[in-house]
BAMITI-449390 format. One record per residue: z negated, x negated, y of N, C-alpha, C, O in turn. Coordinates in pm, whole numbers, padded with zeros to 5 digits, always signed. Atoms other than C-alpha are relative to their C-alpha. Layout:
# residues N
ZXYZXYZXYZXY/...
***
This chain:
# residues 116
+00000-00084-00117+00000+00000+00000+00000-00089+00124-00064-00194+00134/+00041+00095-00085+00067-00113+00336-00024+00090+00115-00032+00210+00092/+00102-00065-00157-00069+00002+00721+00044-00097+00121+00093-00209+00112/-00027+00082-00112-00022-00114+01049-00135-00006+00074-00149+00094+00144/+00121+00012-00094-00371-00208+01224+00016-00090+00112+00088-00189+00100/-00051+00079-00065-00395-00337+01565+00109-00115-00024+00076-00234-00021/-00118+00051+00001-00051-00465+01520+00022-00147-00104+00081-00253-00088/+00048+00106+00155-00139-00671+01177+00079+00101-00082+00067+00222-00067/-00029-00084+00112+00067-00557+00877-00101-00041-00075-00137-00158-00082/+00138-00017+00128-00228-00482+00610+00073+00053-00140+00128+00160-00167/-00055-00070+00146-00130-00503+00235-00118+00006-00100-00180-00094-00136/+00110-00008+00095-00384-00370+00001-00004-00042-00110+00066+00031-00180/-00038+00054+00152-00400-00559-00327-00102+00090-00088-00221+00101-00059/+00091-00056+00113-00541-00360-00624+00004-00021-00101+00120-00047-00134/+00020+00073+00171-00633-00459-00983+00001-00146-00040-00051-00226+00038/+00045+00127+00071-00633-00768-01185+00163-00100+00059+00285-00086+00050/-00164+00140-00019-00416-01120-01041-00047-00071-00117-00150-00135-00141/-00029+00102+00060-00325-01262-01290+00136-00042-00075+00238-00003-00018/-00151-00007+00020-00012-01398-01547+00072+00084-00020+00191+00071+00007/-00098-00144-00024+00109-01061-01596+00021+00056+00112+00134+00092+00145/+00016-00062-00145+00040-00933-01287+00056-00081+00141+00069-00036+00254/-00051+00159-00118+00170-01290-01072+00151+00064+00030+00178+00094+00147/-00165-00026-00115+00568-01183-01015-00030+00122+00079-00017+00098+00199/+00042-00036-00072+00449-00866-00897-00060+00022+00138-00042+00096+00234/+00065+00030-00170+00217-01005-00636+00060-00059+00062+00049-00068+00184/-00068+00104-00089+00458-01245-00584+00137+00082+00111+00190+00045+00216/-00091-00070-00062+00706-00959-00506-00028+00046+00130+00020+00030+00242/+00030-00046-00168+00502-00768-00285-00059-00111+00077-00079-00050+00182/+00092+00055-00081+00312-01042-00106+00198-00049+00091+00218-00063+00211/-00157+00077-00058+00736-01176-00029+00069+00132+00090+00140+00120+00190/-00083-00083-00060+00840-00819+00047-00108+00041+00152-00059+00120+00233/+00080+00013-00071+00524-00844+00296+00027-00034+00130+00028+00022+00240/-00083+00072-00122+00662-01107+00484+00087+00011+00075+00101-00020+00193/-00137+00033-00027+00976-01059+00480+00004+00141+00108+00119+00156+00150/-00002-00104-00096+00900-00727+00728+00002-00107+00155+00027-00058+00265/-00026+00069-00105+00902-01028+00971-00131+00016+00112-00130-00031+00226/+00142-00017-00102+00549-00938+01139-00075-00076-00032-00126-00101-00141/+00065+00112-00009+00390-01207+01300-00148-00018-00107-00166-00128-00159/+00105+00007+00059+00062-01146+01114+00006+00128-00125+00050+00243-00124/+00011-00074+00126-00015-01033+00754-00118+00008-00013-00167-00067+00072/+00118-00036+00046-00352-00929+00622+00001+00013-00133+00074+00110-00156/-00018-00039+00110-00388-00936+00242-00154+00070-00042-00227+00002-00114/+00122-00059+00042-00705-00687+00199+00000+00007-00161+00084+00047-00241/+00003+00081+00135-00861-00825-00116-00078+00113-00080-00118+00090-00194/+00106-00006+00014-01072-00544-00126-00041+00079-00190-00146+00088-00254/+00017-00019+00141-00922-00384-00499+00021-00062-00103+00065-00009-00205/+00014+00135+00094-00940-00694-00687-00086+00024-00060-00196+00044-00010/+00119+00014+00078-01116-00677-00985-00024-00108-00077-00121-00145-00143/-00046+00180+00081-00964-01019-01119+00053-00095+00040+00158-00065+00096/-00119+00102-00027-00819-01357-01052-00059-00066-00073-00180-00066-00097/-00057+00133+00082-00699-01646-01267+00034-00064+00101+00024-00028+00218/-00086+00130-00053-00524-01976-01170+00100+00077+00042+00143+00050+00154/-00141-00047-00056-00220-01741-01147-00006+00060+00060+00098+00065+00127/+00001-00097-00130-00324-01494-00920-00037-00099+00151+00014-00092+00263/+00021+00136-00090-00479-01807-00724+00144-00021+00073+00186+00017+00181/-00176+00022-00050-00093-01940-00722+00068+00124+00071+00131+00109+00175/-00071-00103-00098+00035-01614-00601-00060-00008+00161+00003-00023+00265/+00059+00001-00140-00196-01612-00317+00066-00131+00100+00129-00121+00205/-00045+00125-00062-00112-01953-00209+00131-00028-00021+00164-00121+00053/-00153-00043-00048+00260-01900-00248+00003+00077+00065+00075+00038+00156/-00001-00091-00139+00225-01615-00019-00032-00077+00127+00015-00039+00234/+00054+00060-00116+00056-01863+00215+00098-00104+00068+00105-00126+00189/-00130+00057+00016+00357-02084+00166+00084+00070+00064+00113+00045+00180/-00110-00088-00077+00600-01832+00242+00011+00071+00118+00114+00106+00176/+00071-00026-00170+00404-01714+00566+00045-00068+00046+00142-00042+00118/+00022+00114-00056+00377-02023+00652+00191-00071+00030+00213-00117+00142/-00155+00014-00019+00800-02108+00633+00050+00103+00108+00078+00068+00223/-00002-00150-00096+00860-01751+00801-00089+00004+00102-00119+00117+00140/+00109-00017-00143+00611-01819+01100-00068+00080+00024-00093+00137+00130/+00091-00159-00003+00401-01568+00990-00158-00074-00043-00184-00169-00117/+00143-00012+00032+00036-01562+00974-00087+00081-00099-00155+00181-00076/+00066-00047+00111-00104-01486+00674-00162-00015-00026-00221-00124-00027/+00185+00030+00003-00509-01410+00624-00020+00095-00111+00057+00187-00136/+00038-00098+00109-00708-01254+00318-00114+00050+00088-00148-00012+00188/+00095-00072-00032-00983-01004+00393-00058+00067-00070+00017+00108-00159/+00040-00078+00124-01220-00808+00184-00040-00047-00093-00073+00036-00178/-00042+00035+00115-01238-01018-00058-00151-00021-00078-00254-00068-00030/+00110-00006+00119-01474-00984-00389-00051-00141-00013-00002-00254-00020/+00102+00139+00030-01761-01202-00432+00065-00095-00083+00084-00214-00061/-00015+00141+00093-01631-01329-00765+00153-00082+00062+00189-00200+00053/-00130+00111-00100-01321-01473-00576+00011-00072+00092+00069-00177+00117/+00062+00115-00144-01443-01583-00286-00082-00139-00057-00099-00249-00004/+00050+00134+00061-01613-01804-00526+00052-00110-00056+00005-00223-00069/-00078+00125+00042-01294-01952-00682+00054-00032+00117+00080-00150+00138/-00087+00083-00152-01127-01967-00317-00116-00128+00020-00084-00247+00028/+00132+00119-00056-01492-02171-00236+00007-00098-00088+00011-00208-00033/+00025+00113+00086-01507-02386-00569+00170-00055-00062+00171-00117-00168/-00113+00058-00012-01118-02478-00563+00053-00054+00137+00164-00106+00139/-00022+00031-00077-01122-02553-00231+00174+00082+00097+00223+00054+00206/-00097-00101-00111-00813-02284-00115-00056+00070+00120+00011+00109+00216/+00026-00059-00106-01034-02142+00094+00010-00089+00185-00001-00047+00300/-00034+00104-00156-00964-02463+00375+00160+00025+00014+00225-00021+00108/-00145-00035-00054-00590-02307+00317+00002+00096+00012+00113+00110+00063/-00022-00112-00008-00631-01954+00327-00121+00011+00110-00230-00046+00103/+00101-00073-00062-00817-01802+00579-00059+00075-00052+00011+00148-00122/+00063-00136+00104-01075-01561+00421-00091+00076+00131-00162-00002+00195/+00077-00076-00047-01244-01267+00641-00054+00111-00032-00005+00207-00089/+00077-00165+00099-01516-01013+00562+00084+00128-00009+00095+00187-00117/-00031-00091-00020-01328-00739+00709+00149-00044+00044+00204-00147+00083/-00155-00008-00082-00983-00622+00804+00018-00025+00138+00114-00090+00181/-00012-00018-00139-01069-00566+01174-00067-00156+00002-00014-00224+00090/-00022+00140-00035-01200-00923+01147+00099-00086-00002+00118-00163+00092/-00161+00060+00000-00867-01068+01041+00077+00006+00092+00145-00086+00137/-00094-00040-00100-00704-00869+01284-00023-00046+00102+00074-00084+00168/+00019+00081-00144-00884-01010+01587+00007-00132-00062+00043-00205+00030/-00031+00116-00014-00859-01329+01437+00124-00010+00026+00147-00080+00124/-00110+00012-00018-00508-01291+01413+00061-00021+00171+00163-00081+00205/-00059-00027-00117-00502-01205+01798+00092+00110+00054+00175+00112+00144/-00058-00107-00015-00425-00836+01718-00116+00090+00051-00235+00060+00057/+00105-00106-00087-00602-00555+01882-00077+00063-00054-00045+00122-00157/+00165-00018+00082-00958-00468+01794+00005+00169-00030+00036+00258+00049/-00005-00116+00063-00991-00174+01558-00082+00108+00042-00189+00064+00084/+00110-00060-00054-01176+00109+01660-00119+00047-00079-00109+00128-00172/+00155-00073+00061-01527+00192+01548-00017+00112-00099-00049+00224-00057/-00034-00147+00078-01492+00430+01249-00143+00086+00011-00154+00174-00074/+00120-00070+00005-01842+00575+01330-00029+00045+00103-00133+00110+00115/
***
């Protein structure tokens, strides 16, 4: 699923990354980009899995941002992952933020409004 928040495309990832699941992410995280908007958001927040290969997808997405002059950031993202981004050290290549509307002002897109 994707969204437009303060002027961030937001793609929701859901279920398990891994080797079955890797061309997939690799599809959408490419068909992501390829919308050409400066900033991406990959909300991590229906992850219930990653491997090495969902790892690699992520960081080929960051790759392919990164060629395309796009800004790519994760958000959301599940404890147990945030733990392999932390103990593989991707997390000094990926940006990781608690929230979407944090991404988004990092990005230098316009602050979300208060859902309460």
């Amino acid at each position: 699923m994707r969204t437009l928040a303060g002027g961030c495309l937001v793609g929701r990832v859901v279920g398990e990354m891994d080797y079955l699941t890797r061309p997939a992410y690799l599809t959408l995280f490419g068909d992501l980009i390829a919308t050409r908007h400066p900033c991406v958001v990959l909300d991590l927040s229906g992850v219930t899995f990653c491997d090495s290969a969902g790892l690699n997808a992520l960081l080929a997405a960051h790759r392919i941002a990164t060629s395309n002059r796009a800004s790519l950031v994760l958000a959301c993202v599940p404890p147990q992952l945030r733990r392999v981004l932390d103990l593989t050290g991707a997390d000094q290549v990926l940006a990781v933020h608690d929230t979407v509307a944090d991404a988004v002002t990092a990005l230098g897109g316009e602050p979300l409004a208060d859902p309460s």
